[in-house]
N, C-alpha and C positions, 0 to 999 in steps of 0.2 A: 431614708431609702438610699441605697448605695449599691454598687457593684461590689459583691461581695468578694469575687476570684477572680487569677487571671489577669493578661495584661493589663486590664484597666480595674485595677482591686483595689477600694475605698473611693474612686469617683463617686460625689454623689448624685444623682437621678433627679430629676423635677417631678412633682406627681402634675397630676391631669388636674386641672381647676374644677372645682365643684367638689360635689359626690357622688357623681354617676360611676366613677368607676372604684376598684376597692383591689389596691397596689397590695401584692404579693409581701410579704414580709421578710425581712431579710434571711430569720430565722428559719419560714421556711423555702427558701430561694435555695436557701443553703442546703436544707437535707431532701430539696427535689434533685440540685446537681448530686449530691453526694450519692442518690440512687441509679441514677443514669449515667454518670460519668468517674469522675468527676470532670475530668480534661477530655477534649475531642483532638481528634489526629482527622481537622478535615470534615466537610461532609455541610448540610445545606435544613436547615430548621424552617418553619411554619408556627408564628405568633400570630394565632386566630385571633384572641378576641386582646389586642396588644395592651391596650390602656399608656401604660406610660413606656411601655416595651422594655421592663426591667427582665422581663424571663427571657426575652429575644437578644439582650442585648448580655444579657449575663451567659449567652450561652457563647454570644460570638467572642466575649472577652476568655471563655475556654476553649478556643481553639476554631470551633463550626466555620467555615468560609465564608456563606452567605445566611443570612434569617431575611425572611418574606413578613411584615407586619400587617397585621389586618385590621383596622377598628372602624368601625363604622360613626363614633364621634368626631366632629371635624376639631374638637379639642384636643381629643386624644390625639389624633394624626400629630396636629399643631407641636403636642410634649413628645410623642417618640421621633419626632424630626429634629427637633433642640436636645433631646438626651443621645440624640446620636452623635452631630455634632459638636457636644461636649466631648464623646469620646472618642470623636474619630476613628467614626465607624462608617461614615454615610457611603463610602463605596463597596460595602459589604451586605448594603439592606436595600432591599425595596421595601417601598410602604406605598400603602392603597387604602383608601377610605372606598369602604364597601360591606354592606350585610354579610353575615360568615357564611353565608349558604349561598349567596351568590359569586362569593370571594372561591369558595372551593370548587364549585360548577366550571368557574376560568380557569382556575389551576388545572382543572382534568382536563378542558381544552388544548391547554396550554402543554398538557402531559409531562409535568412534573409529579414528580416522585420526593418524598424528605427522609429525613432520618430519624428526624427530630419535631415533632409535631405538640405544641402547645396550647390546651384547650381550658383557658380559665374564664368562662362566660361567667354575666351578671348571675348570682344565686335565684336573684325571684325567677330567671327566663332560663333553666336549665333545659337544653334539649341534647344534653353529652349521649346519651343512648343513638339515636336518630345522626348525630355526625359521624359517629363512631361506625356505622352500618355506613354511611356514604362515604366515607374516607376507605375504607375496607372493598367496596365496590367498585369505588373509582380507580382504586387502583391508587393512591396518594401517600402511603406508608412503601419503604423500600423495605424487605425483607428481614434487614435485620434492624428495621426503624422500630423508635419508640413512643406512643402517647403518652403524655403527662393529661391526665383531668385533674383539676382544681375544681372543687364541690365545696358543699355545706356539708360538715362533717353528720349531719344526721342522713344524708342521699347515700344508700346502699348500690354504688352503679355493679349491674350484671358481673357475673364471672366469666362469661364469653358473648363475645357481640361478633355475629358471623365469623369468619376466621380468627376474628383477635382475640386474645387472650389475656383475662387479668394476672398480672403477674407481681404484682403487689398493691395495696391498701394500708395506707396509713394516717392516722389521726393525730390532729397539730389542735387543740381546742376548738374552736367554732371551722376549724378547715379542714378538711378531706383531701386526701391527693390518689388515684389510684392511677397505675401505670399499666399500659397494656403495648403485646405485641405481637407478632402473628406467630399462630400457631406452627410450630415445625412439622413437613412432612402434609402439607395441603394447598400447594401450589397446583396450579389444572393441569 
């Protein structure tokens, strides 16, 4: 596992000790940046469910300013806090050990807004439909932001989840990625 692009392109990454989490593969790190980006000019990301914070961190090595890391393992926190500071990134990120649905509830507090929103939860605990409606409610996607979900390539997620919009679906063997973003023309 490595940073694939970007200032810090072939750093490699620590994964998270155990098995509780299930690190993004390079291969497809690669063709989720290649759909959304590939490079950023700027702009502020959301790594929900972080694990070793290879998507968060790969995004700030293409440009993004800041990424917000969420994992609720105090492991995980442990490896995206040492894969930052391998790359020297740590004044680019915050990181919070927190539940993703109590992690989002502060951010709409907080009234932040991203651009860039990363949703790769554990496969047995999928609830990407149900985030997808509270991120959209709360107001937490900027208008011309994008969701990345990372699934189990057999979960079919919806074509629209209140405003947002599937806007691609693609199949990597056992992993799913679809991408969604708000509907044009349905602001209040």
């Amino acid at each position: 596992m490595r940073v694939v692009s970007g200032k810090n392109k072939g750093i490699p990454l620590k994964a998270v000790p155990g098995n509780s989490t299930r690190p993004t593969t390079d291969k497809v790190k690669e063709a989720i940046f290649n759909m959304i980006g590939p490079y950023f000019q700027g702009g502020e990301g959301l790594d929900l469910f972080a694990g070793s914070g290879g998507l968060g961190i790969e995004a700030l090595s293409r440009g993004l300013d800041l990424v917000i890391f969420v994992d609720k393992e105090g492991k995980a926190i442990h490896t995206i806090k040492e894969n930052l500071s391998i790359c020297k990134l740590d004044s680019q990120a915050e990181v919070f050990r927190n539940d993703a649905e109590r992690a989002l509830k502060a951010l709409q507090k907080r009234e932040k807004s991203f651009d860039y929103i990363f949703l790769d939860p554990p496969y047995k605990k999928q609830q990407l439909e149900k985030m997808l409606t509270f991120i959209d409610e709360a107001g937490l996607l900027k208008d011309e932001g994008v969701i990345v979900c990372e699934h189990g390539s057999e979960i079919s997620l919806p074509k629209a989840v209140n405003r947002l919009q599937q806007v691609r679906h693609e199949k990597y063997g056992i992993i799913g990625v679809s991408i969604y973003s708000l509907q044009k023309g349905t602001e209040d």
